[in-house]
PDB file of N, CA, C and O in Angstrom, chain B, residues numbered from 101:
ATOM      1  N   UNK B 101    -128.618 108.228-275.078  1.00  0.00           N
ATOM      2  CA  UNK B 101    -128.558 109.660-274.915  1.00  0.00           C
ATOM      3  C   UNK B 101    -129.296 110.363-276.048  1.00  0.00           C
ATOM      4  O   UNK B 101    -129.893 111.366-275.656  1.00  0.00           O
ATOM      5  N   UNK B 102    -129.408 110.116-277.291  1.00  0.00           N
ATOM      6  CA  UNK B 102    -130.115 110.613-278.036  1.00  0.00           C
ATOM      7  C   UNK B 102    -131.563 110.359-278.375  1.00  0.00           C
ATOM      8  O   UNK B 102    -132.327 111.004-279.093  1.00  0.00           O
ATOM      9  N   UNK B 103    -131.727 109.371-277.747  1.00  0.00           N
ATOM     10  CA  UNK B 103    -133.545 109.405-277.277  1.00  0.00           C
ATOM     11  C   UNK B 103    -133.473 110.203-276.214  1.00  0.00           C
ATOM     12  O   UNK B 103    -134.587 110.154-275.692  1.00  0.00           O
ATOM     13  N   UNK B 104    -132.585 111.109-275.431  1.00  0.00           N
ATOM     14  CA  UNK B 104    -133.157 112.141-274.327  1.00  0.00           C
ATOM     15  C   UNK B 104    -132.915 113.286-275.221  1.00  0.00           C
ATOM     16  O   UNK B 104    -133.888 113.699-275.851  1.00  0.00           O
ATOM     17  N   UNK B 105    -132.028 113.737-275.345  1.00  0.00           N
ATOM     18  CA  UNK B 105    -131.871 114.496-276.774  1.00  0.00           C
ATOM     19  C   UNK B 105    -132.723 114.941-277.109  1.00  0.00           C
ATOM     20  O   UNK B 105    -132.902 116.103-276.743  1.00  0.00           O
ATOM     21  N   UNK B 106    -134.034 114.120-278.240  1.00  0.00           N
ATOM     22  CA  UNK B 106    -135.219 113.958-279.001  1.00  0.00           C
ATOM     23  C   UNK B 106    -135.999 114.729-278.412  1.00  0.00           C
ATOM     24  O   UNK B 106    -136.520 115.735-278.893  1.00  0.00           O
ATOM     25  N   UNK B 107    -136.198 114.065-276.723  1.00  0.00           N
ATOM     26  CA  UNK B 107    -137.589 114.473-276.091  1.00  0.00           C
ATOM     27  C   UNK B 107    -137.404 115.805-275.486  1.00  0.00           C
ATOM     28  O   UNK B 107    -138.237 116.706-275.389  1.00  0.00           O
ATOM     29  N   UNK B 108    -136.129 115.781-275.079  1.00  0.00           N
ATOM     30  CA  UNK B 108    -135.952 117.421-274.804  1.00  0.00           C
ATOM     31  C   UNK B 108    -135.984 118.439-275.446  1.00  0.00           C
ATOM     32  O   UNK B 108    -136.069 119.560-274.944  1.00  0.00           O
ATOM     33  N   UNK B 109    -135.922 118.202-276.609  1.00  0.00           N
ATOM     34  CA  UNK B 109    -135.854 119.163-277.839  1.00  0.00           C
ATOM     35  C   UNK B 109    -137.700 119.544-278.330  1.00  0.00           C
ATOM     36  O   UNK B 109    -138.262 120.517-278.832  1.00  0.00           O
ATOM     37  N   UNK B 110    -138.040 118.495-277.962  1.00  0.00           N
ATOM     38  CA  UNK B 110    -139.636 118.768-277.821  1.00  0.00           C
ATOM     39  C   UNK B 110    -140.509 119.707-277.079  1.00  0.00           C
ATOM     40  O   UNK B 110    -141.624 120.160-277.341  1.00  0.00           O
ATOM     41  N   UNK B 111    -139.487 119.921-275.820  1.00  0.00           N
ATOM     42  CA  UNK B 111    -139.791 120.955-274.668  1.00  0.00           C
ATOM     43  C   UNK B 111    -140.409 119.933-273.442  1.00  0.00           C
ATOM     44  O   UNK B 111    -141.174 120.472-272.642  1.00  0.00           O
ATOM     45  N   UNK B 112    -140.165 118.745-273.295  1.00  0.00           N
ATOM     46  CA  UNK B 112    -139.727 117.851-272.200  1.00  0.00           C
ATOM     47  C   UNK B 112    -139.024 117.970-270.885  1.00  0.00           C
ATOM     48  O   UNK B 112    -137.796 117.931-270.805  1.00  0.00           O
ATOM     49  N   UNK B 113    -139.810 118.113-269.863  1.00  0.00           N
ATOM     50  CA  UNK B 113    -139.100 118.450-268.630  1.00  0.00           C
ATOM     51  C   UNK B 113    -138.872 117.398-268.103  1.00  0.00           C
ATOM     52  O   UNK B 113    -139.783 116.570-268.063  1.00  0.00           O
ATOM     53  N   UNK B 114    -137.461 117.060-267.475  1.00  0.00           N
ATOM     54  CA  UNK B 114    -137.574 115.434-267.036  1.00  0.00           C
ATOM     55  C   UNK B 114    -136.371 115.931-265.532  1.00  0.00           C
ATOM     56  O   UNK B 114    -135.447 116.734-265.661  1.00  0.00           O
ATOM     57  N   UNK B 115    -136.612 115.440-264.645  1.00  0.00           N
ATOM     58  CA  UNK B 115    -135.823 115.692-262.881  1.00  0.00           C
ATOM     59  C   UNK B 115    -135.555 113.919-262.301  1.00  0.00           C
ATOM     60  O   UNK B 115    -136.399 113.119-261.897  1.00  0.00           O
ATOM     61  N   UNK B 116    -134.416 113.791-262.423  1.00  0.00           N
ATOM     62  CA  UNK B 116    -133.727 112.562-261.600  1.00  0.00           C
ATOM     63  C   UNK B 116    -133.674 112.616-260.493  1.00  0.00           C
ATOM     64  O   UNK B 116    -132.794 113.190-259.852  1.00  0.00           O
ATOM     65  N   UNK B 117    -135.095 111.718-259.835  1.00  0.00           N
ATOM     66  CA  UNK B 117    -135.560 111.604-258.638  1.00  0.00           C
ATOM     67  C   UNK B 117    -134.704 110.736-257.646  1.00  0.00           C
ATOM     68  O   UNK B 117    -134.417 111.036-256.487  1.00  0.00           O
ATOM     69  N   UNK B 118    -134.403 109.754-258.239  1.00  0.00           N
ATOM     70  CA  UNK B 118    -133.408 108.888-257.341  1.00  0.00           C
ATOM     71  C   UNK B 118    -132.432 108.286-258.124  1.00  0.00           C
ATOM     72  O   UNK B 118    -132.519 108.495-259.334  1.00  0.00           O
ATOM     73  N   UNK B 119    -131.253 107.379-257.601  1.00  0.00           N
ATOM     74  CA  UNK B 119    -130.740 106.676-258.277  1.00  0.00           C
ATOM     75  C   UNK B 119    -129.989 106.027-257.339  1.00  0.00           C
ATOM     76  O   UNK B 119    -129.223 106.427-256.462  1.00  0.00           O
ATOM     77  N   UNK B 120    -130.579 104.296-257.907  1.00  0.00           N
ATOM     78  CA  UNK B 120    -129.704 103.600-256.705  1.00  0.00           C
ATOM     79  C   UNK B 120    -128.844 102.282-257.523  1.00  0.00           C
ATOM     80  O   UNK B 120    -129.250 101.783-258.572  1.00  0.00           O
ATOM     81  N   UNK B 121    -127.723 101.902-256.881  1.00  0.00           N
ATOM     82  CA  UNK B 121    -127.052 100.800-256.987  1.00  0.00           C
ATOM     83  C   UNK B 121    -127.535  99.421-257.117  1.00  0.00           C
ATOM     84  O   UNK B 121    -127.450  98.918-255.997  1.00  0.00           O
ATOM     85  N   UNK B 122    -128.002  98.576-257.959  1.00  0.00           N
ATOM     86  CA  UNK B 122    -127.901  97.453-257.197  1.00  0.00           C
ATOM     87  C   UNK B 122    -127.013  96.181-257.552  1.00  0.00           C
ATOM     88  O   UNK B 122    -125.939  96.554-258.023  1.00  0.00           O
ATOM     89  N   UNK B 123    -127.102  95.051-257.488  1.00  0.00           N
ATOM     90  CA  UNK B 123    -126.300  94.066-258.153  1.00  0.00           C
ATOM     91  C   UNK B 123    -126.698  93.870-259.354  1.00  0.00           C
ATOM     92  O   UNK B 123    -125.806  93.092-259.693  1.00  0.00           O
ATOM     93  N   UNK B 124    -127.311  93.967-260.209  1.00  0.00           N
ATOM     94  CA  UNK B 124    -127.575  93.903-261.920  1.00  0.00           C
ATOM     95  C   UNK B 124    -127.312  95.259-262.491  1.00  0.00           C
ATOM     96  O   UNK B 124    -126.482  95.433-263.383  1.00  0.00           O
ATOM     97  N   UNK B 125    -127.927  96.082-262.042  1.00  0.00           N
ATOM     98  CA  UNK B 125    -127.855  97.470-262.506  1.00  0.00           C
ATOM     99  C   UNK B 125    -127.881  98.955-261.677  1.00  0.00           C
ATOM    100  O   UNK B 125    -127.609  99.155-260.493  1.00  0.00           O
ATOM    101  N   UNK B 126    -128.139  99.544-262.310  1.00  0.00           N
ATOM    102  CA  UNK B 126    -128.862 101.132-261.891  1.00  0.00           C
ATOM    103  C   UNK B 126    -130.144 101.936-261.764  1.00  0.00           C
ATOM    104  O   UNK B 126    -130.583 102.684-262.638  1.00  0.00           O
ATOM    105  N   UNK B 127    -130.653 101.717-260.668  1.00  0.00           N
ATOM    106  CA  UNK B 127    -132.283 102.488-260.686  1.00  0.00           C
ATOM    107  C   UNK B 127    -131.987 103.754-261.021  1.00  0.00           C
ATOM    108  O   UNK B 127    -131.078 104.485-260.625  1.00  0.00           O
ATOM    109  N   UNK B 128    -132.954 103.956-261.884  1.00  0.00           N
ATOM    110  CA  UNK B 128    -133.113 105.505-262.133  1.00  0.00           C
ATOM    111  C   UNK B 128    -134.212 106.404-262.644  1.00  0.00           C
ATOM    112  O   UNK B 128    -134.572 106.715-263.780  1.00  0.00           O
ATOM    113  N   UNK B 129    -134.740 106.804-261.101  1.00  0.00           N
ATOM    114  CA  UNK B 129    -136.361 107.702-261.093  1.00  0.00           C
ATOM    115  C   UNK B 129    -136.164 108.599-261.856  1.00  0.00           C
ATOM    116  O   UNK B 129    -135.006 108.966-262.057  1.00  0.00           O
ATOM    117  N   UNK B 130    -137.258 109.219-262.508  1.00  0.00           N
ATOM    118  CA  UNK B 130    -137.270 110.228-263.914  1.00  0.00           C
ATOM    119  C   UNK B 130    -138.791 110.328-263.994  1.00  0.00           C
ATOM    120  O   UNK B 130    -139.676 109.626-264.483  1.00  0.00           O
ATOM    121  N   UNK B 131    -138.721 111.964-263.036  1.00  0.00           N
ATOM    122  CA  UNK B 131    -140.233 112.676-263.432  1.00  0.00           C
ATOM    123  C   UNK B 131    -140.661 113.297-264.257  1.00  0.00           C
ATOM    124  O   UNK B 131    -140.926 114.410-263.804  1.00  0.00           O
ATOM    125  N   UNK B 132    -140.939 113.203-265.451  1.00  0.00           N
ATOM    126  CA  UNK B 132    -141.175 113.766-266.723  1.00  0.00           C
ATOM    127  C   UNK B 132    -142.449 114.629-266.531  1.00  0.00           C
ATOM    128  O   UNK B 132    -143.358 114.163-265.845  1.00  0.00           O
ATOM    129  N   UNK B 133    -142.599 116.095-267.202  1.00  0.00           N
ATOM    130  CA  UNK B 133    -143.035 116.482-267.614  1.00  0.00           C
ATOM    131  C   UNK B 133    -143.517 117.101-269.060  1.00  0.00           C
ATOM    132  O   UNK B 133    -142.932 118.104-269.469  1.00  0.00           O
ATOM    133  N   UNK B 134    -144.771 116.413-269.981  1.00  0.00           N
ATOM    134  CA  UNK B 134    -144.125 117.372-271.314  1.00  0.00           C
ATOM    135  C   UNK B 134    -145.044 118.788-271.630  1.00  0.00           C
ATOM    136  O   UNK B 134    -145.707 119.193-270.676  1.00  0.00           O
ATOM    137  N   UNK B 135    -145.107 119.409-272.658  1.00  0.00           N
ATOM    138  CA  UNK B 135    -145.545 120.586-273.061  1.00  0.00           C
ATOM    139  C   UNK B 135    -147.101 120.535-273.227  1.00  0.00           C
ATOM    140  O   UNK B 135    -147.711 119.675-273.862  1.00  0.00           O
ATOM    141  N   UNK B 136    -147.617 121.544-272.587  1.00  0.00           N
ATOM    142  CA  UNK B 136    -148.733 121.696-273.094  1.00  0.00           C
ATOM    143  C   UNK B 136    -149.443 121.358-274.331  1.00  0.00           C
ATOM    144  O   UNK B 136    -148.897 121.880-275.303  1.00  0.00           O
ATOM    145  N   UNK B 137    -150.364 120.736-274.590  1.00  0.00           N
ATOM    146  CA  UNK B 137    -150.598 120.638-275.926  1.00  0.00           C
ATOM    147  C   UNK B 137    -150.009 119.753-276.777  1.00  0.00           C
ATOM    148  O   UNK B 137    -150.298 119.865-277.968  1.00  0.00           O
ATOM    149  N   UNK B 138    -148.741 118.325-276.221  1.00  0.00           N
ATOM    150  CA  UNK B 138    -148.919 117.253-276.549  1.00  0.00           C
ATOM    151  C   UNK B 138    -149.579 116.270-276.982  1.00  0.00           C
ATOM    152  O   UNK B 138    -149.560 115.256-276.286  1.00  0.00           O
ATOM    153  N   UNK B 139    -150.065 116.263-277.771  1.00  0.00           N
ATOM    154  CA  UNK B 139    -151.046 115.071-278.161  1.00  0.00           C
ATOM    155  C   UNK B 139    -150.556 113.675-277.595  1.00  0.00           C
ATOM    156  O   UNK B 139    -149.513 113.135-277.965  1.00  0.00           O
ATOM    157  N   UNK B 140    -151.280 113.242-276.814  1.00  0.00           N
ATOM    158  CA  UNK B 140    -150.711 111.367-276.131  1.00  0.00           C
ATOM    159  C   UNK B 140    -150.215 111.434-275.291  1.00  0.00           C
ATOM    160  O   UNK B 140    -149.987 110.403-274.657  1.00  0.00           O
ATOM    161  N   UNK B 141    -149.796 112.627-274.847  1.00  0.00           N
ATOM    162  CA  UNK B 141    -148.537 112.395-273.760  1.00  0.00           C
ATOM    163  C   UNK B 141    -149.046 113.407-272.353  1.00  0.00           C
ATOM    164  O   UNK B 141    -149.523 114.536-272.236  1.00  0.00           O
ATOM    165  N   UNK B 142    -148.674 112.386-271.480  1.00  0.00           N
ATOM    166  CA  UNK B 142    -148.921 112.833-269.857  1.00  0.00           C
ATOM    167  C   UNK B 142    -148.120 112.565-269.455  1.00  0.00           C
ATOM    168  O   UNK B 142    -147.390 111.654-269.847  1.00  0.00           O
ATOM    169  N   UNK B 143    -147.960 113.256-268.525  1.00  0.00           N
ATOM    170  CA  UNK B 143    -146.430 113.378-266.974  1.00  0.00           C
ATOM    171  C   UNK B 143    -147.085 112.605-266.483  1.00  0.00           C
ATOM    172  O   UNK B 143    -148.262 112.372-266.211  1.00  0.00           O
ATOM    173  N   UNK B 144    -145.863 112.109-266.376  1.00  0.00           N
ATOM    174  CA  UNK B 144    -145.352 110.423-265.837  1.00  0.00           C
ATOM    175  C   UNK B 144    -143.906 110.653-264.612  1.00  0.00           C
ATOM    176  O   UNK B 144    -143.066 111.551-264.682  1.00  0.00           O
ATOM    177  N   UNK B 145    -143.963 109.763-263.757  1.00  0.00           N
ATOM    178  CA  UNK B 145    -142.993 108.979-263.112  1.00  0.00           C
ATOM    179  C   UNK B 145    -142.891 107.618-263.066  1.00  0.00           C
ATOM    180  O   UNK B 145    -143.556 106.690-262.606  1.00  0.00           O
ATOM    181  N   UNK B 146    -141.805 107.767-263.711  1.00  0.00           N
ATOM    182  CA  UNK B 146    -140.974 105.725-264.424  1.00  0.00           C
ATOM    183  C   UNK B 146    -139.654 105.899-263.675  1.00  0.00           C
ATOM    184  O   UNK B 146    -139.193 106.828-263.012  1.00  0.00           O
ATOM    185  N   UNK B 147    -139.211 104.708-264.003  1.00  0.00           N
ATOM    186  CA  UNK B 147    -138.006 104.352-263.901  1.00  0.00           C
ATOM    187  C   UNK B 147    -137.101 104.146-264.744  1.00  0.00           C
ATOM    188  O   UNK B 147    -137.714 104.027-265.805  1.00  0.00           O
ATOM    189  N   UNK B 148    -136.181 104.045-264.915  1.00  0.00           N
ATOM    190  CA  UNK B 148    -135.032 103.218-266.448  1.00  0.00           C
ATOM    191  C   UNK B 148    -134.142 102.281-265.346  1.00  0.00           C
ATOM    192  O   UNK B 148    -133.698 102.683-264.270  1.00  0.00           O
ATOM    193  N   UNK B 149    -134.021 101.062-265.859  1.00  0.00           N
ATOM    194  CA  UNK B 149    -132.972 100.406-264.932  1.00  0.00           C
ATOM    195  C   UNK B 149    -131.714 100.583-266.438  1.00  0.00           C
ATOM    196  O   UNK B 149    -131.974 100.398-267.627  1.00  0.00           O
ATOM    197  N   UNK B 150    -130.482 100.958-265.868  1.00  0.00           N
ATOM    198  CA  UNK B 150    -129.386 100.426-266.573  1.00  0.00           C
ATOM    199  C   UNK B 150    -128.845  99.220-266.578  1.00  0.00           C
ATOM    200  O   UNK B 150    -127.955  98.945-265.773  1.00  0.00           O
ATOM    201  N   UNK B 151    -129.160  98.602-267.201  1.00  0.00           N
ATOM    202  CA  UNK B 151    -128.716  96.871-266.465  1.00  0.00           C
ATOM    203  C   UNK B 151    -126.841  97.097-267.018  1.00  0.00           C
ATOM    204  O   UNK B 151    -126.524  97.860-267.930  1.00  0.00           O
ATOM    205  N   UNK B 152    -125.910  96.311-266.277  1.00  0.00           N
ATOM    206  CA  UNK B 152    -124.500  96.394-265.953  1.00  0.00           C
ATOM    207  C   UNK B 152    -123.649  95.267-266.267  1.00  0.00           C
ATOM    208  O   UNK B 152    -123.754  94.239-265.598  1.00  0.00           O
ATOM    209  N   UNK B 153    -122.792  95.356-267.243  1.00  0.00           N
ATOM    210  CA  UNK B 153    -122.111  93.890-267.375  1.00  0.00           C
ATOM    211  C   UNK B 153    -120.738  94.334-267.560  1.00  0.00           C
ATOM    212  O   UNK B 153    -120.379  95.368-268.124  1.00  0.00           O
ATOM    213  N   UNK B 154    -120.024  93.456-267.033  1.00  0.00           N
ATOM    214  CA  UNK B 154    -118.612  93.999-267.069  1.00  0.00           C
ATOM    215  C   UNK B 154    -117.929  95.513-266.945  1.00  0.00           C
ATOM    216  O   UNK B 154    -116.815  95.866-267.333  1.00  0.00           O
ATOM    217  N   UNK B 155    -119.028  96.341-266.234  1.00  0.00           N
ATOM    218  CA  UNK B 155    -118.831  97.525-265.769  1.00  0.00           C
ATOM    219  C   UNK B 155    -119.434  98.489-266.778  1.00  0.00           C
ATOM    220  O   UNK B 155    -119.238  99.685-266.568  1.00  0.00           O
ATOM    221  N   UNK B 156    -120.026  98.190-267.672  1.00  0.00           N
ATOM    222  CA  UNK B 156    -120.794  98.766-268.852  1.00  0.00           C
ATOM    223  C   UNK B 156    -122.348  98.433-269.021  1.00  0.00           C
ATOM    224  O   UNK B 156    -122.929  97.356-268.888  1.00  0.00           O
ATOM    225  N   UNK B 157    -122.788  99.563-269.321  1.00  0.00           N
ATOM    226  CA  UNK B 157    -124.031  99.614-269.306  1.00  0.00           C
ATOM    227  C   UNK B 157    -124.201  98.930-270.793  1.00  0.00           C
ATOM    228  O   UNK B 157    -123.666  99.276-271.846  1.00  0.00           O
ATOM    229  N   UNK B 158    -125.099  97.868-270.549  1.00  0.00           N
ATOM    230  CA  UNK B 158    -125.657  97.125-272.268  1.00  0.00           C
ATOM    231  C   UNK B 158    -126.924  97.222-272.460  1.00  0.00           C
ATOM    232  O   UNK B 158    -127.139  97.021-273.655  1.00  0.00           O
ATOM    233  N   UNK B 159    -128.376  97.536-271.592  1.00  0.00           N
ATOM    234  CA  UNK B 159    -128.895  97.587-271.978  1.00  0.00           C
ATOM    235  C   UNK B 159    -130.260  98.680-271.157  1.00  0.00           C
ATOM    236  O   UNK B 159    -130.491  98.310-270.007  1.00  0.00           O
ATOM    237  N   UNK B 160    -131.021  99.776-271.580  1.00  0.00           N
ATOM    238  CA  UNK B 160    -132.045 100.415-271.095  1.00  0.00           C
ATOM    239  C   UNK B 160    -133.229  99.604-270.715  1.00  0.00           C
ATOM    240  O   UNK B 160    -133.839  99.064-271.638  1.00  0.00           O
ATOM    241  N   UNK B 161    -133.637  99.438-269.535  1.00  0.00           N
ATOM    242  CA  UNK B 161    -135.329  99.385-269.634  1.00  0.00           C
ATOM    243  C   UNK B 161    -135.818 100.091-268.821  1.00  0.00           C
ATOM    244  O   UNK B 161    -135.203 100.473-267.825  1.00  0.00           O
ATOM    245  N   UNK B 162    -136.978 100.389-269.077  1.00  0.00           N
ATOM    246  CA  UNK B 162    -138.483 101.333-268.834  1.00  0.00           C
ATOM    247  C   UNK B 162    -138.921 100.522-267.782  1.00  0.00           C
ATOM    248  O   UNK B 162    -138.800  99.332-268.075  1.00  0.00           O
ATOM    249  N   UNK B 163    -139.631 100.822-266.072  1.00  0.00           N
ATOM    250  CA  UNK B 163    -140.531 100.490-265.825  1.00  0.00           C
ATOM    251  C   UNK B 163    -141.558 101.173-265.261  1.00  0.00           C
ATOM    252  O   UNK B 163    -140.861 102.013-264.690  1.00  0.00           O
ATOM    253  N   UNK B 164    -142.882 101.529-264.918  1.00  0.00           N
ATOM    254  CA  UNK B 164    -143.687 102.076-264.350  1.00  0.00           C
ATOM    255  C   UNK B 164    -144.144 101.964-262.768  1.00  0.00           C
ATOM    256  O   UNK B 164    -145.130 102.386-262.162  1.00  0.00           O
ATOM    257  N   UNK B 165    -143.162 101.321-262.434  1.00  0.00           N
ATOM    258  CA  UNK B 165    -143.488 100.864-261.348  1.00  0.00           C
ATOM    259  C   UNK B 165    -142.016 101.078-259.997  1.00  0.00           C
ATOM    260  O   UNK B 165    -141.129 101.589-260.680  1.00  0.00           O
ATOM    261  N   UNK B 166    -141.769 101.010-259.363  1.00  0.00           N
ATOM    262  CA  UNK B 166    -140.642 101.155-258.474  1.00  0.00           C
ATOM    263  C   UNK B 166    -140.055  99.698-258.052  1.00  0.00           C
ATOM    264  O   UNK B 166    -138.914  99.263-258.201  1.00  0.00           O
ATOM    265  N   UNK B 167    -141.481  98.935-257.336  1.00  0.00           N
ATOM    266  CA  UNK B 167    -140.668  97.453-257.008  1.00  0.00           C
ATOM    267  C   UNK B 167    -140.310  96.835-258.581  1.00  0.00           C
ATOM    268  O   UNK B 167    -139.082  96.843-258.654  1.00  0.00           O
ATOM    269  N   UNK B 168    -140.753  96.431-259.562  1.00  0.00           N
ATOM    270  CA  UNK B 168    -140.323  95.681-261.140  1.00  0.00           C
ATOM    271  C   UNK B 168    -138.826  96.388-261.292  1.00  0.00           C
ATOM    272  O   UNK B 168    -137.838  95.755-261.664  1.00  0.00           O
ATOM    273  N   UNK B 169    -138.812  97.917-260.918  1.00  0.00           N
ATOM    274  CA  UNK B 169    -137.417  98.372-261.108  1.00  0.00           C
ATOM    275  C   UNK B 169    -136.331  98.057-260.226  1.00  0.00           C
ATOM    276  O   UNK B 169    -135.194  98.003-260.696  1.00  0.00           O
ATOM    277  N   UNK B 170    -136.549  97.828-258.926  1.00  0.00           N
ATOM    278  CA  UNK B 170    -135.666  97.525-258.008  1.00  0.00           C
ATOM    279  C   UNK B 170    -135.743  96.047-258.259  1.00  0.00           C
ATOM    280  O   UNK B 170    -134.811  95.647-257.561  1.00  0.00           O
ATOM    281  N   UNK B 171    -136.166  95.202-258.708  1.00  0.00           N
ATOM    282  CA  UNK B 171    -136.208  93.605-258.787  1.00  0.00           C
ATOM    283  C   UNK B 171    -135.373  93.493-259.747  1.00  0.00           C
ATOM    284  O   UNK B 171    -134.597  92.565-259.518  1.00  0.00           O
ATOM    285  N   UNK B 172    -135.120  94.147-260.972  1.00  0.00           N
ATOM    286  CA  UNK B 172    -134.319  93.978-262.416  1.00  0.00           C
ATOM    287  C   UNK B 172    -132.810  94.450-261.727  1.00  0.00           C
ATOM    288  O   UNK B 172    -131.764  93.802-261.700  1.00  0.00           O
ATOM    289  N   UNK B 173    -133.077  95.733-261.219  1.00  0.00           N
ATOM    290  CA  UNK B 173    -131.576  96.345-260.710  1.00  0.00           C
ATOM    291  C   UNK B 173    -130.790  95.261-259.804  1.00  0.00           C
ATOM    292  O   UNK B 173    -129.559  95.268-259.780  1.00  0.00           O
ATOM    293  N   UNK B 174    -131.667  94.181-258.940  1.00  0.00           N
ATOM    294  CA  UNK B 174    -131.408  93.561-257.975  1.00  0.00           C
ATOM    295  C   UNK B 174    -130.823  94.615-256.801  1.00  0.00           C
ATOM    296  O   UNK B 174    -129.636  94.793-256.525  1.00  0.00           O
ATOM    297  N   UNK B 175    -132.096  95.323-256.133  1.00  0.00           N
ATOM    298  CA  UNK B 175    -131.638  95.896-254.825  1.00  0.00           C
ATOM    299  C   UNK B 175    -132.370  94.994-253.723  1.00  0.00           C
ATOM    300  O   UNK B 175    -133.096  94.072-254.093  1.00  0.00           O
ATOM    301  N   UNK B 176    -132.232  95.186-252.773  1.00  0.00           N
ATOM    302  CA  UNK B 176    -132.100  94.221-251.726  1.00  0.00           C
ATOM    303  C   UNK B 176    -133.116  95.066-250.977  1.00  0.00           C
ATOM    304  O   UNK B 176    -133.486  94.734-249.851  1.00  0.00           O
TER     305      UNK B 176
END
């Protein structure tokens, strides 16, 4: 939460496009937009899988892609 925090405070627009269930984790689409005049940075649509263990989230990952994200989440 405080790496979203960070980027929002930057003037970071970010909209939760989807979010799905699967057997490892949690897909979760995230259309980012940032501020004009960012240096490096372009709007993007990624993913974050929450991966899930014992009903707790342990660990974030990033992917750029939709199928790599639904393969980690294990959706079907």
């Amino acid at each position: 939460m405080a790496t979203f925090e960070k980027i929002l405070d930057k003037g970071v627009d970010g909209v939760v496009t989807e979010m799905e269930t699967g057997t490892n984790g949690i897909l979760c689409g995230l259309s980012v937009t940032w501020p004009n005049g960012s240096p490096n940075e372009e709007d993007a649509n990624l993913f974050h899988v929450y991966m899930v263990r014992d009903n707790q989230i342990f660990r974030i990952r990033r992917y750029d892609d939709w199928i790599s994200a639904a393969e980690a989440a294990g959706l079907d």
